[in-house]
Structures are given as structure tokens and as C-alpha cells.
C-alpha positions in Angstrom: 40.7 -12.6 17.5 39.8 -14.4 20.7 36.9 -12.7 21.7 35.3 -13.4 17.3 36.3 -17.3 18.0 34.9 -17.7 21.7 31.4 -15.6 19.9 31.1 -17.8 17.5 31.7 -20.8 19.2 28.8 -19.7 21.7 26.4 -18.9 18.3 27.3 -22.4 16.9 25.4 -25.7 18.0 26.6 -29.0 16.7 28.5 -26.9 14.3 25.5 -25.2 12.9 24.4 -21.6 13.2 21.1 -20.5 12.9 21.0 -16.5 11.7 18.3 -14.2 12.9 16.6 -13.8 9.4 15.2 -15.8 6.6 16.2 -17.6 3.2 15.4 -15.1 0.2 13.0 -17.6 -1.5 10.0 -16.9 -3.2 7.9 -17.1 0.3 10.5 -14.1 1.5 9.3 -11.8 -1.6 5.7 -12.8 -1.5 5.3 -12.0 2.0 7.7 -8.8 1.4 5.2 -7.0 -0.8 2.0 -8.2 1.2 3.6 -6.5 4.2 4.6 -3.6 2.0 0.6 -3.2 0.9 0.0 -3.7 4.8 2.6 -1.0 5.6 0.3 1.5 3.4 -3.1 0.4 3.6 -3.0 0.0 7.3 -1.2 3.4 7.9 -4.2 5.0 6.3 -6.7 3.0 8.6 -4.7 3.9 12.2 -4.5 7.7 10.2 -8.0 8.0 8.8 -10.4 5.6 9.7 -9.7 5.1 13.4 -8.7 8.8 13.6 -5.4 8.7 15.4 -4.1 11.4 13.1 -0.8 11.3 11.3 1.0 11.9 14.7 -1.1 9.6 16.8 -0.3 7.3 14.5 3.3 7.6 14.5 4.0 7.6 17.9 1.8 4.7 18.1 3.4 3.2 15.5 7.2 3.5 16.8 6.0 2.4 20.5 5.1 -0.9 18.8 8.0 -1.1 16.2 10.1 -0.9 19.5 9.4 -3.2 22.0 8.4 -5.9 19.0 12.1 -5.0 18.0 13.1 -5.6 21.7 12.0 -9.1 21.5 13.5 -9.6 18.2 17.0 -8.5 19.1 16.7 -10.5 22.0 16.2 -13.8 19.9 18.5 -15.7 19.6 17.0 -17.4 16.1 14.9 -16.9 13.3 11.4 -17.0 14.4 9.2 -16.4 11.6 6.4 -14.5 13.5 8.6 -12.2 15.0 10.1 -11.3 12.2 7.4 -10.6 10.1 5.3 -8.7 12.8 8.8 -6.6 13.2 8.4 -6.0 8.9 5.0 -4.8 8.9 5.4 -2.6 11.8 8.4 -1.1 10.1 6.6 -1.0 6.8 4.1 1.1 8.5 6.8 3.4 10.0 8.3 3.7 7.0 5.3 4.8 5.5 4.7 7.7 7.7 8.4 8.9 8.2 7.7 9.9 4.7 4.2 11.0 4.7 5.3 13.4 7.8 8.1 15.0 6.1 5.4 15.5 3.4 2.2 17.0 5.6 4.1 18.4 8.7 7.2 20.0 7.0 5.9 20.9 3.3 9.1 18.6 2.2 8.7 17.6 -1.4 8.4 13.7 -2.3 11.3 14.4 -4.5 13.3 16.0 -1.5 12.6 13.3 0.9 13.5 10.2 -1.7 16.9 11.7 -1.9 16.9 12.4 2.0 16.5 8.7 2.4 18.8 7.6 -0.5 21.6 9.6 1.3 20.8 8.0 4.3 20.6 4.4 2.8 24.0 4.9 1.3 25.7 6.2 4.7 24.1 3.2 6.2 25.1 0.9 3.6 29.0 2.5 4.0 28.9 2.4 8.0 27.7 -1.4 7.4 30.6 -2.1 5.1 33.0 -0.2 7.1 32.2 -2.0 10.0 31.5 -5.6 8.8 33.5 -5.7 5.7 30.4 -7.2 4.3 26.3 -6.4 3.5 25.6 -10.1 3.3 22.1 -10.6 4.5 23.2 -14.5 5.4 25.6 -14.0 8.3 23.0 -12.0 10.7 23.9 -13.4 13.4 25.4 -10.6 15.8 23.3 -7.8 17.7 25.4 -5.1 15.2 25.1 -6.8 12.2 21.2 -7.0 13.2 21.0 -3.2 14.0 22.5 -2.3 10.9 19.7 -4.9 8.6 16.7 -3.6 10.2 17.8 0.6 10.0 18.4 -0.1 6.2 15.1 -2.1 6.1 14.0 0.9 7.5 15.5 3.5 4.8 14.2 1.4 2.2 11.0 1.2 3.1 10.5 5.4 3.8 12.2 5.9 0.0 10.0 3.1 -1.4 7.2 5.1 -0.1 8.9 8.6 -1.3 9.3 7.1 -5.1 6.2 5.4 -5.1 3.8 8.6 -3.9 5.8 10.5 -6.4 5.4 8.3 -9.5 1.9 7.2 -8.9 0.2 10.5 -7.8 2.9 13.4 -8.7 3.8 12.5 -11.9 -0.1 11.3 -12.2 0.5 7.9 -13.4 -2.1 6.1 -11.5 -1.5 3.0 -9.4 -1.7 0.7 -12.3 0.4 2.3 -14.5 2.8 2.6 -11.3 2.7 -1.5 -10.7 3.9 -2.3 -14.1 6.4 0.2 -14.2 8.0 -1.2 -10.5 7.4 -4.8 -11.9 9.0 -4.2 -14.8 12.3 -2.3 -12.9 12.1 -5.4 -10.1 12.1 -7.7 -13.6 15.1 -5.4 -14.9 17.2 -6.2 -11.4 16.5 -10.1 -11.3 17.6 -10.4 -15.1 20.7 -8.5 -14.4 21.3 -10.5 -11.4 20.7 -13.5 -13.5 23.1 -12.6 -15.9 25.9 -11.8 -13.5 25.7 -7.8 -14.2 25.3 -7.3 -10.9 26.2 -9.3 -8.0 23.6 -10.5 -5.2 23.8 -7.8 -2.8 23.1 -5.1 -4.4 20.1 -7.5 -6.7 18.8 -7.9 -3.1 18.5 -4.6 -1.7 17.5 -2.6 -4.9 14.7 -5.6 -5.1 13.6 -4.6 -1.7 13.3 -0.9 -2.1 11.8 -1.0 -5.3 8.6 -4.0 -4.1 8.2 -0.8 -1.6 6.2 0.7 -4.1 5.2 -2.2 -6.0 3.2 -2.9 -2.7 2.1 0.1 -2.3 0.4 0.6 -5.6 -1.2 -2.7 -5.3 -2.9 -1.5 -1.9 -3.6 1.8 -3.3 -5.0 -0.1 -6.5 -7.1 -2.4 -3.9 -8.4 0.4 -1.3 -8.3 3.6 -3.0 -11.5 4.7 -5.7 -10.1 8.0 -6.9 -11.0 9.2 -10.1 -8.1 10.7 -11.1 -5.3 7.7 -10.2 -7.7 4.8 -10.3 -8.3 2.1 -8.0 -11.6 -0.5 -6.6 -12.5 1.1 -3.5 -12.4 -1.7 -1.3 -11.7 0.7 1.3 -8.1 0.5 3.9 -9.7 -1.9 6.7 -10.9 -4.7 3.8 -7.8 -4.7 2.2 -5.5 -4.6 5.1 -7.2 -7.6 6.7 -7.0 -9.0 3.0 -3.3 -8.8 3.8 -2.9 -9.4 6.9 -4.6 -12.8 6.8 -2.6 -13.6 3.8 0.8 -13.0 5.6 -0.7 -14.7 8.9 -1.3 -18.0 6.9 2.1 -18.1 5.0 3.8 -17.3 8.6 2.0 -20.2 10.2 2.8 -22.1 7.1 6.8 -21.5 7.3 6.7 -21.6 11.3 5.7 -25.3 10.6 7.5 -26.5 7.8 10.8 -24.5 8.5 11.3 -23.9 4.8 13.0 -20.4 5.1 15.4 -21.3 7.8 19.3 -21.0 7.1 21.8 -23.0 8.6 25.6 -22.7 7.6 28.6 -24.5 8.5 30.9 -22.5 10.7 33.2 -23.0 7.6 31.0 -20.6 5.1 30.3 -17.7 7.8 
């Protein structure tokens, strides 16, 4: 009990503690799905146009995810860019986690989402386990942080799973496949609204399912294929479409602090 009160004391200032991620407002979901289009759009571009290849781009990918996840965990408060770079970069991992399961091991979109579903759950029961709690409002610890950004993680590789399965397996198209994920993301924030389901789990079933809102909107943006749609803007237009867009709001809440949290050390 000691060792929780002199922690906590040291993560306080003036009686104030500043956790390591952001408020859920409507700048947290905007940016959300803009990294999620990033996290497909650009995997294609590192992949395709650059020619790293699905591997190169992996391990180039996961280099980067780590030591910008180095510096995060090594925060010791929500900075806004570092956060957000650490999103993307995930995003993008995410992306091909799944899309190599798919090419290099002939695993089945359907196969991998429930892969990553199991895995989501055993992370979401190792967090409660642990914590006693999945509250995304009290990361403030390096264990409570690990656990956030692996289900971050999970979420994003079955986002991509569900969303290359309904848009291109079950032949839907991308448009089709953003009003079905809008209307489900819809479905969530009514029940949440309602009190059928609490916050939590409104929260993280939001965040897996803008996975492949995002994703169709990229696809939508870059891809021209005849047979799932699309306006053929191409990967590198619409990931710099993207990427400027998140750059601005970042610069935007690095300034005005609008997405910080601060809680008494009576609510943690």
C-alpha cells in the first residue's frame, strides 16, 4: 500500500495528475479515423509504390513503432505529437500484421479477425486482472500504458481483418462498407447514450469498428477498382491528404491544450 501512495504522490503535482493520453472528444475521434485512413493508405505506399515489399515494410514499420514507443513510454505526460505519431505508426502495423497473415501464410480474413478477437479479449482480461479496471482515464503507470497501446494494437489488426473482409470478400465495395461501419459506430454511441452499455466497452468497440470506417474511406479515396469502387487519387495523394490533416489538428491541440486531462488525486 506504501509503495501505490509514495507512486502516486511522485505522479501528482499540486495535486493534479496529468495521464499519458488524451480526452475522448470529438478532436480524439476525428483524428482516430484520419490516422486509421493513414494506417492503410500509407501501408500501401511503403508496400507498393516505394517498393519495400510487404516485409520490408514491416520490419520497417516495427523499427519505427518502437523507438517512437520508447519515447512515449518514457514521457512522463500527454504530449500530443507523440502520441499521435505513436497511432499512426501502429495503425500502419496493424495494417500489415493482418495483411501478412493474409499473403505470407494463406490465413483467411475470417481466420485472422477471430485470431485478433481472441487476443483482444485475453488482453482485455489480463488488463482487468491486473488493474481491476480498463478505464482509458487513469493511464498513468508504465503497465497500465503497455496494456492501452497492445489493445490499440489488436484493434487496429481486427479492424483491418473485418474491414478487408466486408468491403472486398463479401464484395461490398468501400462505400457500401463506410455506411455500414458508420451506421454500427452510430448503433454503439446510441446504446452508450442510452445507458445499454457502459463507457468502456462504447469506447473500445468505437475504436475497433472507425478501424474500418478509416479504412474504407482511404480505400474509397486512393483506390479506382472497378469492381469495389473508389476515385483513384492514388496512396501517396491521399496519405499526405491525411497526414497534413492530422499534422494541423496536432499542432492545433499542442497549443490550445484542449484534450488534456487532469484529475484530482481523489477521482483516480
Amino acid at each position: 500500500m506504501e509503495n501505490v501512495q509514495d507512486h502516486l504522490h511522485k505522479a501528482f503535482h499540486d495535486n493534479r495528475l496529468i495521464v499519458k493520453v488524451p480526452q475522448v472528444t470529438a478532436f480524439f475521434w476525428i483524428i482516430k479515423v484520419l490516422c486509421t485512413t493513414v494506417g492503410e493508405t500509407f501501408a500501401d505506399y511503403l508496400n507498393n509504390t516505394l517498393g519495400f515489399g510487404l516485409n520490408g515494410t514491416t520490419v520497417f514499420t516495427v523499427i519505427v513503432l518502437a523507438i517512437a514507443l520508447f519515447f512515449q513510454f518514457r514521457s512522463r505526460t500527454y504530449t500530443p505529437a507523440l502520441y499521435w505519431i505513436v497511432v499512426v505508426l501502429i495503425s500502419i502495423a496493424g495494417t500489415l500484421f493482418t495483411d501478412n497473415l493474409t499473403d505470407n501464410f494463406n490465413i483467411s480474413l475470417l481466420t485472422s479477425s477471430f485470431v485478433w478477437a481472441v487476443l483482444l479479449g485475453l488482453t482485455f482480461a489480463a488488463w482487468y486482472g491486473s488493474e481491476k479496471s480498463l478505464s482509458i482515464h487513469s493511464i498513468y503507470t508504465n503497465r497500465r500504458e503497455a496494456f492501452y497501446w497492445l489493445t490499440i494494437l489488436f484493434t487496429f489488426a481486427l479492424g483491418t481483418g473485418v474491414g478487408d473482409l466486408i468491403a472486398e470478400r463479401f464484395s461490398l465495395g468501400y462505400g457500401i462498407s463506410f455506411f455500414i461501419f458508420a451506421g454500427v459506430i452510430t448503433t454503439f454511441a446510441l446504446l452508450w447514450k442510452f445507458n445499454v452499455i457502459n463507457h468502456v466497452f462504447a469506447f473500445w468497440a468505437v475504436y475497433v469498428v472507425t478501424r474500418p470506417l478509416g479504412a474504407a474511406i482511404g480505400d474509397q479515396m486512393a483506390q479506382n477498382d472497378p469492381k469495389y469502387g473508389g476515385w483513384g487519387l492514388g496512396t501517396t495523394k491521399t496519405s499526405f491528404i491525411f497526414l497534413s490533416a492530422i499534422l494541423i489538428l496536432v499542432v492545433y491541440l499542442s497549443l490550445s491544450r484542449k484534450d488534456q486531462i487532469q484529475f484530482d488525486s481523489s477521482q483516480v
